[in-house]
C-alpha positions as CSV (number, residue, x, y, z in Angstrom):
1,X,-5.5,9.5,117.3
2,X,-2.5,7.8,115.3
3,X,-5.2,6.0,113.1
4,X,-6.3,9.7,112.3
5,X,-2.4,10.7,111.6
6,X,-1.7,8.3,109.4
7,X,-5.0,8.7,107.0
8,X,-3.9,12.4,107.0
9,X,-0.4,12.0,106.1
10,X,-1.6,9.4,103.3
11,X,-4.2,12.6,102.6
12,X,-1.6,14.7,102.4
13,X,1.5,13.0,101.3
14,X,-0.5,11.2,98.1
15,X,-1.0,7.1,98.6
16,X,0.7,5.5,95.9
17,X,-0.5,1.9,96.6
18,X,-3.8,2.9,95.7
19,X,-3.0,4.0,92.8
20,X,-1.0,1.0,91.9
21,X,-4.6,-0.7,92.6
22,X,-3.9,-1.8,96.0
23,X,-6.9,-0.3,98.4
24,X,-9.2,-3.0,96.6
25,X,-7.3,-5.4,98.5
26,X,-9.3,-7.2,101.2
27,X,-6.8,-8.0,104.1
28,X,-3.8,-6.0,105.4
29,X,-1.7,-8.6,104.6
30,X,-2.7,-8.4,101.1
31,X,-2.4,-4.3,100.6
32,X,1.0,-4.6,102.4
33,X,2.3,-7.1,99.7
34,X,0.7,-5.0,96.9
35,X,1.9,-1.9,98.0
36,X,5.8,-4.4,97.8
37,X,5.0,-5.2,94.6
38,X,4.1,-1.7,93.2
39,X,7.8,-0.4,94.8
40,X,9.7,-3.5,93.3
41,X,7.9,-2.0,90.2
42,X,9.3,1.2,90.4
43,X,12.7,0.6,92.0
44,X,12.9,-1.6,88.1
45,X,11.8,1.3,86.0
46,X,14.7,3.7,88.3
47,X,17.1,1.0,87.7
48,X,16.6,0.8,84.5
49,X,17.0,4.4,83.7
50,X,19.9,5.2,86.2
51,X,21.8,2.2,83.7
52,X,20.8,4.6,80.7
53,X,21.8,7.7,81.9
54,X,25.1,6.3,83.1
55,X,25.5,5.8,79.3
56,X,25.4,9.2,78.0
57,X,27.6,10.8,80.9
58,X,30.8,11.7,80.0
59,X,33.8,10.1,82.3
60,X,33.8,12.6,85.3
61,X,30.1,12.7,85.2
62,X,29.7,9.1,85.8
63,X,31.3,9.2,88.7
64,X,29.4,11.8,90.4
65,X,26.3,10.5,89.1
66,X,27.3,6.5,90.9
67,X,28.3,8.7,94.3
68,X,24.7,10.9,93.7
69,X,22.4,7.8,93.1
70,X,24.8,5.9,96.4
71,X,24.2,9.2,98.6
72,X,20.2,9.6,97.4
73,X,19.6,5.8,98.0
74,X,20.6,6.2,101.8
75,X,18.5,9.2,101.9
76,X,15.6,7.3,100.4
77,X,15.4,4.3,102.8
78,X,16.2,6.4,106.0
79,X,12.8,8.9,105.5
80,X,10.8,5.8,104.7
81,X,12.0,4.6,107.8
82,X,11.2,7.4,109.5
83,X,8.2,8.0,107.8
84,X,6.8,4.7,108.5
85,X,6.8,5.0,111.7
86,X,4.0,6.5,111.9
87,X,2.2,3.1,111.8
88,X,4.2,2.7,114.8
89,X,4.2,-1.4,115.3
90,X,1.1,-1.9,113.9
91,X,0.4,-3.8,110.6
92,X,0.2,-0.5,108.4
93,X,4.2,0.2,108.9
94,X,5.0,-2.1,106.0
95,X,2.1,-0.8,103.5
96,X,3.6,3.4,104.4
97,X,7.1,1.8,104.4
98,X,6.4,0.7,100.4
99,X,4.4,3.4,99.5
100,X,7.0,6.1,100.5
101,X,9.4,4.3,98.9
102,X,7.5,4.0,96.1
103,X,7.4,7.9,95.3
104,X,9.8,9.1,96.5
105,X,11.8,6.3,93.7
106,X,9.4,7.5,91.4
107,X,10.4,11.1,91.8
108,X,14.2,10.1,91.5
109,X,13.5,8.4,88.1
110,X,11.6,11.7,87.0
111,X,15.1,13.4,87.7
112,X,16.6,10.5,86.3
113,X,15.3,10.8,83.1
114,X,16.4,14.2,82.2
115,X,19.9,13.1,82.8
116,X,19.5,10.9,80.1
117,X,18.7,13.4,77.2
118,X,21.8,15.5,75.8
119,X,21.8,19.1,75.5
């Protein structure tokens, strides 16, 4: 039953690590460390765009942005914890711990980027 779960939240919730390539990966072990690698990927790319539209925010603005980004971060880690617990102990929790991190970062960049561009 929890096998049939967590395909359906994948299903459902879109698997990133696949699409980062991952699912041709023979051993758990191995998708798990893919699916790590593909979030490293995208937690650059955010990084990398949070420092750019930090640039073009005026004073006040930068603050709120840092305390935004802070506040979001928390937000980010705690529902991929919560999310991957629907691998329960088993050797899946790391690969839906990744992969939710890895959209819901790249979502945040998304939002990211339009903070970048001046009106």
């Amino acid at each position: 039953m929890r096998t049939l779960i967590i395909t359906m939240a994948m299903v459902f919730f879109g698997f990133s690590s696949a699409q980062a390539g991952c699912s041709n990966r023979s051993t758990q072990a191995a998708m798990n460390k893919c699916a790590h690698n593909a979030y490293k990927s995208t937690d650059s790319r955010m990084n990398r765009v949070y420092r750019m539209a930090m640039k073009v925010q005026r004073s006040g603005e930068k603050q709120a942005l840092r305390k935004a980004q802070r506040s979001w971060v928390s937000y980010r880690n705690k529902a991929c914890k919560s999310y991957s617990n629907l691998g329960s102990a088993g050797s899946t929790r790391p690969l839906l711990y990744s992969d939710c991190l890895t959209r819901l970062t790249s979502e945040r960049t998304k939002m990211l980027e339009l903070q970048t561009m001046r009106f």
